[in-house]
N, C-alpha and C positions, 0 to 999 in steps of 0.2 A: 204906504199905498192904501185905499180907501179896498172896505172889504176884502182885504187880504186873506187869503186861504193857506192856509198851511198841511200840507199832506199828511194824513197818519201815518202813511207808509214810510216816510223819511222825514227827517228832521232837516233835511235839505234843498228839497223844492219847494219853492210859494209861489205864490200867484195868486190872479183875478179872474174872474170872469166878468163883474160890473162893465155894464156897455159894450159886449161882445153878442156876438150870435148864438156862443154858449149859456149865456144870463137864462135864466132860469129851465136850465137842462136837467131833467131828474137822474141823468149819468153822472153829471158832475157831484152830485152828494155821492152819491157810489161809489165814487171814483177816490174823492179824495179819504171815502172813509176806509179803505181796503187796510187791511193787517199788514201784509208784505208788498214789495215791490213785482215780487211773480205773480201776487194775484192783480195789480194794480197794471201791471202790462198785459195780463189777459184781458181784463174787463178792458182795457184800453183800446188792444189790436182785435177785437171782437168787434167793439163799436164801429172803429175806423178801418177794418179790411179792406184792404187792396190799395187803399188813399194813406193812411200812415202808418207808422209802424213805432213803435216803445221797445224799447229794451228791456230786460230786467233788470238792470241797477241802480243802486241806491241812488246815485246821481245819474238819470237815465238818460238816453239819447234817442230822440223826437225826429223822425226821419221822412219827409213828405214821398211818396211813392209813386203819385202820379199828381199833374199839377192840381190844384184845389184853390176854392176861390180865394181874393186876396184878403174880403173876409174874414175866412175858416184861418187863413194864416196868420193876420192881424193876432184872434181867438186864441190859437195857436201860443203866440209869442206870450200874450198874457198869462193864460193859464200856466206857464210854463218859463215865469217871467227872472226867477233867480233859482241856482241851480241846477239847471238842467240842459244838454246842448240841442241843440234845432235845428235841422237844417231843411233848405225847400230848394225845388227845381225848378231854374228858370229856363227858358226855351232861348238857346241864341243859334243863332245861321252859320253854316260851317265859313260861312264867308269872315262874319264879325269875329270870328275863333281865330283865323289867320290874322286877319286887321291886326288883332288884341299883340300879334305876334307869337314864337312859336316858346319864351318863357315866360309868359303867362301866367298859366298853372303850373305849378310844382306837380311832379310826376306824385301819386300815391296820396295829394291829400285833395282832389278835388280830380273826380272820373266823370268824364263825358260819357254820358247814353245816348248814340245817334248825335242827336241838336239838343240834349238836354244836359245840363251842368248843376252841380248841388252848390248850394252857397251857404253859408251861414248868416242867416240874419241879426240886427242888431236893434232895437229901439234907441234912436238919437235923442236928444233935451228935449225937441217938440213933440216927440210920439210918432213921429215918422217912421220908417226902415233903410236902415241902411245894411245893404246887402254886401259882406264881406267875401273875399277872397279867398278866407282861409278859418281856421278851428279860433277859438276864443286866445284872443292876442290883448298884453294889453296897450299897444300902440304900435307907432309904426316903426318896427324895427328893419323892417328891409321890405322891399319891392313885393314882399308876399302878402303884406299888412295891409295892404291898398284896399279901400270900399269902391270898390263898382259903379254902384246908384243907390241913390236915394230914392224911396219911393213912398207917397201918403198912405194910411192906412186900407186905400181906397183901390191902391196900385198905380195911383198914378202918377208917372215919373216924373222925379224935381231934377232930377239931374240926367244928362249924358251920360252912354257907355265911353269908356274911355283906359287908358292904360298910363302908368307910371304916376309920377307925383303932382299930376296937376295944380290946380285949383280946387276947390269943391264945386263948383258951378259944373266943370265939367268931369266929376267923382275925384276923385283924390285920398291921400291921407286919411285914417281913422279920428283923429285927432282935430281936424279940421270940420265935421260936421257938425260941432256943436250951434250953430247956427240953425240950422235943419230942427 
């Protein structure tokens, strides 16, 4: 990875910031220089109040809180690119939530707020997103593994919402966007 960042706080998160919206943020030296994880998730959910939120641990978890742009997410995914889990909130219509049918989601790892649903994001071979289903899998073991959509850095959608083991054209399989 070109400018690869490596956290002092952990031997376990890297990342970038090159060609993000974070590139030359005087947080991010701060950020990545902190001693511990508890001071690295303060200076963190200080910065980003109310829009995200850091855990304290060592391999910490990256939690969008209210939606932010696709941007800030893209940034997000970077900084935050091995090591660490992520998740953002997409806005879907209670309508698209029935369509999707009613096992969809697995009760307990993905909570609907109102119209909003957590996913965990994923960067595909091109640098795209593809917005998963479910917590870090690493393939498609069953109908939970499924990616949603793909989406540009930019948010804008390459694929269809859609359910079960499609195509990728219209989301499908994890294993399947390597095209994307």
């Amino acid at each position: 990875m070109h400018h690869e960042i490596t956290m002092k706080w952990t031997k376990y998160v890297t990342g970038t910031v090159k060609g993000t919206i974070f590139e030359g943020a005087l947080w991010v030296k701060q950020f990545v220089l902190c001693e511990t994880p508890l001071e690295a998730a303060k200076l963190f959910n200080t910065i980003f109040k109310d829009q995200w939120s850091m855990s304290t641990f060592e391999i910490p978890h990256i939690k969008e809180l209210q939606a932010t742009s696709w941007r800030e997410r893209y940034a997000m995914m970077k900084l935050f690119s091995d090591g660490a889990h992520l998740q953002i909130l997409l806005f879907m219509t209670k309508k698209l939530q029935e369509g999707l049918g009613p096992n969809r989601f697995r009760t307990g790892i993905i909570r609907a707020y109102d119209e909003w649903i957590e996913f965990r994001p994923q960067f595909t071979m091109h640098g795209n997103i593809a917005v998963l289903s479910k917590w870090p899998s690493d393939g498609p073991n069953n109908d939970y593994d499924c990616v949603f959509r793909v989406y540009s850095p930019e948010g804008k959608p390459l694929t269809c919402w859609d359910n079960g083991d499609n195509p990728v054209d219209t989301s499908g399989y994890y294993d399947l966007i390597t095209d994307f």
